[in-house]
C-alpha positions as CSV (number, residue, x, y, z in Angstrom):
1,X,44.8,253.2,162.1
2,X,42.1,252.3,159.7
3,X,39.2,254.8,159.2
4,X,37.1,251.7,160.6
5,X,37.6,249.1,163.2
6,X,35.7,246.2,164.4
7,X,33.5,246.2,167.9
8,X,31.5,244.3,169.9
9,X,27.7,247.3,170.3
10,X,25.1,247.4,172.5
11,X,22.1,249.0,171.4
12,X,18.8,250.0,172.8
13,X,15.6,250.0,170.5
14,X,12.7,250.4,173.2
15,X,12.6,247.8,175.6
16,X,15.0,245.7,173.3
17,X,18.8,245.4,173.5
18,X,20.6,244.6,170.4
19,X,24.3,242.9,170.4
20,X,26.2,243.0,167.2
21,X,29.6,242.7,165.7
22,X,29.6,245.7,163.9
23,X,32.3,248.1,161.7
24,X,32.5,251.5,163.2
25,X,33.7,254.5,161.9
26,X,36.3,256.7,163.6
27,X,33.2,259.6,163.5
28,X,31.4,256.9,166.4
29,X,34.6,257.9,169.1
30,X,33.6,260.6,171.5
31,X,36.2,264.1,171.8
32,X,38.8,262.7,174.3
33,X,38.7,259.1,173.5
34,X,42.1,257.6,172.3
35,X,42.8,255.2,169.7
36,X,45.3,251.7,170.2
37,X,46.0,248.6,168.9
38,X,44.7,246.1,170.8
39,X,47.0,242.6,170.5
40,X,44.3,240.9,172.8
41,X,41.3,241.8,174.6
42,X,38.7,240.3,177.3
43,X,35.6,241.2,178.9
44,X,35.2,241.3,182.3
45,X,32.0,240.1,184.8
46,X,29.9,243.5,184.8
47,X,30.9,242.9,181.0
48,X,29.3,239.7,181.0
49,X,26.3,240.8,182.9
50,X,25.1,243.6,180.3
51,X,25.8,241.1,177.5
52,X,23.3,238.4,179.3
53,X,20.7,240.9,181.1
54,X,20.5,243.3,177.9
55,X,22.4,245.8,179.3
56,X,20.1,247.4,182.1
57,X,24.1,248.3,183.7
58,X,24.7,250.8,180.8
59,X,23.8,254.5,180.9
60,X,24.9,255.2,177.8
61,X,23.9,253.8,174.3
62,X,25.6,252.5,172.2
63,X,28.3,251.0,174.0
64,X,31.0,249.0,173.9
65,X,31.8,246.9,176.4
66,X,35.7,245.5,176.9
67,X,38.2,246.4,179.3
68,X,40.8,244.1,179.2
69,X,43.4,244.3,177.0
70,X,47.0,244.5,176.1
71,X,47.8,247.2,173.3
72,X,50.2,249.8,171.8
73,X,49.3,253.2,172.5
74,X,48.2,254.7,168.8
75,X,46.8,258.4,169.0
């Protein structure tokens, strides 16, 4: 795996919630997170929700939301 990959953020800046595709360094993955290869991926309803209600769902920023998705196992 690349030292960067590509992800779909949610932000908080106040009362604001900012979305972006952003690059993010390896350094952004919490100790125990794994790394794959996602082949294809989705996002699901609650996903769908923070993406359109600006993320009042999400206890933690930043975040990526996605949880479907078919992938190889990588590290």
């Amino acid at each position: 795996m690349s030292d960067q990959f590509k992800a779909l953020v949610i932000n908080q800046d106040g009362d604001n919630f900012i979305r972006e595709v952003k690059s993010i360094d390896k350094s952004f993955l919490k100790h125990g997170d794994v790394t794959i290869k996602v082949d294809y991926s989705d996002l699901n309803f609650k996903d769908g929700m923070i993406l359109k209600n600006g993320g009042r769902l999400v206890k933690e920023f930043p975040h990526i939301p996605g949880r479907f998705f078919r992938h190889s196992y990588r590290k």
